[in-house]
C-alpha positions as CSV (number, residue, x, y, z in Angstrom):
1,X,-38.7,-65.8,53.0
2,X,-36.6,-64.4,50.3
3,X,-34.5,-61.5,50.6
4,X,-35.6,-58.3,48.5
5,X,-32.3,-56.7,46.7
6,X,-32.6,-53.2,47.4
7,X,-29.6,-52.2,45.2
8,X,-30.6,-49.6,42.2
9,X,-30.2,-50.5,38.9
10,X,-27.1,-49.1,37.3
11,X,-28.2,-46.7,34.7
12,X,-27.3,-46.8,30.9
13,X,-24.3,-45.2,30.2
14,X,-25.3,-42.9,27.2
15,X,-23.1,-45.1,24.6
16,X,-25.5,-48.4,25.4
17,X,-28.5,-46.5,24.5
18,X,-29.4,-44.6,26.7
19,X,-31.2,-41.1,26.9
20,X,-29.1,-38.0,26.0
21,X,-30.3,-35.9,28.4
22,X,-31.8,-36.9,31.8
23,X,-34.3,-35.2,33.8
24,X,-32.1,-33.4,36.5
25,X,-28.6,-34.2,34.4
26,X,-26.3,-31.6,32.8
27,X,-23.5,-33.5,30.7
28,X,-20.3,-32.0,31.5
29,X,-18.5,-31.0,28.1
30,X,-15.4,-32.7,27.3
31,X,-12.7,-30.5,26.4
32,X,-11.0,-30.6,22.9
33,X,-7.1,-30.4,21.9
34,X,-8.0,-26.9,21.0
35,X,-10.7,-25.2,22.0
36,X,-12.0,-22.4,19.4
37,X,-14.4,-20.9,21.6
38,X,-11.8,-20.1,24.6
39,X,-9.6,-19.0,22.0
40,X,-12.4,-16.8,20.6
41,X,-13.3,-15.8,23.9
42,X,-9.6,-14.4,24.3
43,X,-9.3,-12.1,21.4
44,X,-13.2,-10.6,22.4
45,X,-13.8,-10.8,26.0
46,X,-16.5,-8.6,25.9
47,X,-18.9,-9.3,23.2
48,X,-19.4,-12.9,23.9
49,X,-21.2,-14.9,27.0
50,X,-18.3,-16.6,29.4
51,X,-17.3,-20.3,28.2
52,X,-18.6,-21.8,31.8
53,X,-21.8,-20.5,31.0
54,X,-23.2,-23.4,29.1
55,X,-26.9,-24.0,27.7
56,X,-27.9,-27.0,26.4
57,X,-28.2,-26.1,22.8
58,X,-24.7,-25.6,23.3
59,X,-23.2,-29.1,23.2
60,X,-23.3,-31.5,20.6
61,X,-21.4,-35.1,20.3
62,X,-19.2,-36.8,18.0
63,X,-19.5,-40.4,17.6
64,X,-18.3,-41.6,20.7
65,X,-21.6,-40.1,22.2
66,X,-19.0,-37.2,23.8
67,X,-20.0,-34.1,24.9
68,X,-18.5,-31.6,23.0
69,X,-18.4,-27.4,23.6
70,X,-20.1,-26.0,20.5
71,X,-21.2,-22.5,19.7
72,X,-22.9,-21.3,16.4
73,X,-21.7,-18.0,15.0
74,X,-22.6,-15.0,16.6
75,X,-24.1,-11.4,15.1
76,X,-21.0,-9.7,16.4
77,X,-19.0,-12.8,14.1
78,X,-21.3,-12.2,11.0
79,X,-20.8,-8.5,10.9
80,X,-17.0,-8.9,11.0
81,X,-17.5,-11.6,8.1
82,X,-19.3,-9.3,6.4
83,X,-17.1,-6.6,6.9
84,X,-13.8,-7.9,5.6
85,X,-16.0,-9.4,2.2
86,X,-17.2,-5.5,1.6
87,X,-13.9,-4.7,2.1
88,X,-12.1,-6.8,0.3
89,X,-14.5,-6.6,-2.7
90,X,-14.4,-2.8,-2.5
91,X,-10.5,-2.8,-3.3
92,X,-11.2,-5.8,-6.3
93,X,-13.3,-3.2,-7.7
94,X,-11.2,-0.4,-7.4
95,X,-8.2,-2.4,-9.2
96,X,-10.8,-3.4,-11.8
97,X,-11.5,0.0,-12.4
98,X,-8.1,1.0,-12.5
99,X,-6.8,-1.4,-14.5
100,X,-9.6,-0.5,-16.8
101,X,-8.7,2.9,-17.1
102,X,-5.1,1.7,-18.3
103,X,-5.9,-0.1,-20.6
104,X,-8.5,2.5,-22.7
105,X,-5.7,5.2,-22.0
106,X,-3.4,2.9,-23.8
107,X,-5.3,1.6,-26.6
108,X,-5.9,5.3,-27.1
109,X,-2.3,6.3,-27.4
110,X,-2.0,3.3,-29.3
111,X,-4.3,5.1,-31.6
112,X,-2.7,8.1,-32.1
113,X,0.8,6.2,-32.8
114,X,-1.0,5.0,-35.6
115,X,-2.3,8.3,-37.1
116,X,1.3,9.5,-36.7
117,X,2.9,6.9,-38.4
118,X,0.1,6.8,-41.3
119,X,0.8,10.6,-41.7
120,X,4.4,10.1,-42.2
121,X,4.2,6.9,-44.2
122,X,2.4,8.9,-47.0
123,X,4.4,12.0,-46.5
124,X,7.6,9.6,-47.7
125,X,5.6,7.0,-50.0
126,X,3.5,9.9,-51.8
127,X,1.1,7.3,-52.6
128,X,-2.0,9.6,-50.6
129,X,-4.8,11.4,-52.1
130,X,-2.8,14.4,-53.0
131,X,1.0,14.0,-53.6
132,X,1.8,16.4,-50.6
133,X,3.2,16.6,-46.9
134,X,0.8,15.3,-44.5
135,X,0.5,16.2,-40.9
136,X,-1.8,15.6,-37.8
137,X,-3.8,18.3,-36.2
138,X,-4.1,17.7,-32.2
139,X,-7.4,19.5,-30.5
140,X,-5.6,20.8,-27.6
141,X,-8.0,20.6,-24.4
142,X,-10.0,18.0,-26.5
143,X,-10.1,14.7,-27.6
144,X,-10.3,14.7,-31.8
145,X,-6.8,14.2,-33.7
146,X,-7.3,15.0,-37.6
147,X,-5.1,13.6,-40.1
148,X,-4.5,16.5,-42.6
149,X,-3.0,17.3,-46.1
150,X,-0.8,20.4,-46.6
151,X,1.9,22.5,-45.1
152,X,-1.0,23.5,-42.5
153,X,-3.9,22.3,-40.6
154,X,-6.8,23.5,-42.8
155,X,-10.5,22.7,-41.3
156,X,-12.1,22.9,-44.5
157,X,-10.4,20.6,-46.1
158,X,-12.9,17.9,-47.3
159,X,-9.8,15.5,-47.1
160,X,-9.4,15.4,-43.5
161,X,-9.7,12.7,-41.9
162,X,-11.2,13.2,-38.4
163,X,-10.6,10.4,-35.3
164,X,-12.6,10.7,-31.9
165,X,-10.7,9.5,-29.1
166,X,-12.8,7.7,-26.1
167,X,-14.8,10.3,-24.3
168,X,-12.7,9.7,-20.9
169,X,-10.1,10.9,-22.3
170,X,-8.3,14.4,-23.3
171,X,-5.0,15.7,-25.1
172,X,-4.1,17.4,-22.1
173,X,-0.7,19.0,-23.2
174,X,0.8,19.7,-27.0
175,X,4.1,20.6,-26.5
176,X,5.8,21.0,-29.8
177,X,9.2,22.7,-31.0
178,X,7.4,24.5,-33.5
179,X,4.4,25.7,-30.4
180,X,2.1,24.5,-33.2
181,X,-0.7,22.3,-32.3
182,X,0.2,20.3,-35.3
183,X,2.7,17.4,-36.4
184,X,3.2,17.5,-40.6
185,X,6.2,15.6,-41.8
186,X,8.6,16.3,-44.6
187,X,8.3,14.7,-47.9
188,X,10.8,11.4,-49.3
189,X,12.8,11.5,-45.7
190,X,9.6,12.0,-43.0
191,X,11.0,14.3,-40.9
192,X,9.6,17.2,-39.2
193,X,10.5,20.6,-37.7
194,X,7.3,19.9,-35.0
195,X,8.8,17.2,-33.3
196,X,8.0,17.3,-29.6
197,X,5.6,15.1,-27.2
198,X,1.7,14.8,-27.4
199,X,0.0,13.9,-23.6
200,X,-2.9,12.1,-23.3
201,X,-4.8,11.9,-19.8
202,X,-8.0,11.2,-18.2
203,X,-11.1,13.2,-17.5
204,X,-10.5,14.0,-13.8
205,X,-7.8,12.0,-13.1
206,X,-4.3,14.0,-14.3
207,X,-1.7,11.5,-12.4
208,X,-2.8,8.7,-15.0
209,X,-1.3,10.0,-18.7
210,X,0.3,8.3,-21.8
211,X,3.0,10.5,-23.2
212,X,3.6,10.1,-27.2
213,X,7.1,11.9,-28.4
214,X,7.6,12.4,-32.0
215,X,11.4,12.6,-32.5
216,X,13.2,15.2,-35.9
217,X,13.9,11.9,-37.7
218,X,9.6,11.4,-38.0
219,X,9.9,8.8,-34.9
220,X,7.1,8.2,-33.1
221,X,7.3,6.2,-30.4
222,X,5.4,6.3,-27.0
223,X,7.9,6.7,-23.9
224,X,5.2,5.8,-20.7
């Protein structure tokens, strides 16, 4: 009679083909050089579930058919993601509005440079609609700069020449030898007895100004 071999059959490891999981089996997770989630686990101990608490959605293998600790990103992870995005865009768009608000502020100041400069170069050329003295008119508390003709600022004048600065803006401060709120500059040499400084600031915001100085000698030149 032949002898029966009792002996089980050796099961399949799980890299000859073998089933993943077996009924009754919990893989035991191989440990990595550097495990994220105890590291994780470290800096929060109390929002997330203890690493030796494993499910089995929980592991995942590599290509040697390991078991591997794995862990998706929590709610507590995606709010703090979240969090430092709103944050950081906030403070992009802050710095984009700033820098925004510098730039129209100086284009501005830029503009009135120009007005000043045109007022004196006909003052010494002569060359204008009316060989006169020409001057510019600030609207103190406003935002309108008029280039005039004439020893004063005259509002009638159908030679005026009337510029709107951006409506952010305001001539916040005229402060002028003469305590005029006008600039006119002297025939052939372009100098001027209402030399001084013109400040232009925003709507609201004081602390960010341009400051324009008109020098006795008719230069203008902005200092800020």
């Amino acid at each position: 009679m032949s002898k029966v071999n009792h002996q089980m059959p050796a099961r399949r490891s799980l890299g000859e083909g073998g089933s993943n999981v077996h009924r009754g089996f919990t893989p035991t997770p191989k440990k990595s050089s550097f495990c994220f989630s105890k590291f994780r686990n470290s800096l929060f101990p109390l929002f997330f579930v203890n690493e030796h608490t494993y499910y089995r959605s929980n592991y995942c293998q590599n290509k040697n058919n390991d078991f591997l600790w794995c862990r998706g990103f929590t709610l507590i992870e995606i709010i703090i993601a979240l969090a430092i995005i709103i944050l950081i865009s906030s403070f992009s768009y802050l710095a984009f509005v700033n820098l925004n608000k510098s730039q129209v502020l100086e284009r501005n100041a830029s503009t009135v440079v120009s007005i000043l400069e045109e007022a004196r170069s006909l003052s010494v050329s002569g060359k204008g609609p009316s060989p006169s003295r020409y001057g510019v008119h600030f609207e103190r508390a406003g935002n309108e700069v008029v280039l005039f003709t004439g020893d004063s600022f005259n509002p009638a004048n159908p030679n005026n020449k009337e510029t709107l600065l951006h409506s952010s803006l305001v001539i916040s401060e005229v402060n002028l030898e003469s305590n005029r709120d006008e600039i006119v500059f002297s025939r052939l040499r372009g100098e001027t007895e209402d030399y001084g400084s013109v400040v232009l600031s925003l709507v609201g915001d004081s602390e960010m100004i341009e400051t324009i100085a008109v020098y006795p000698t008719g230069v203008v030149q902005k200092i800020n």
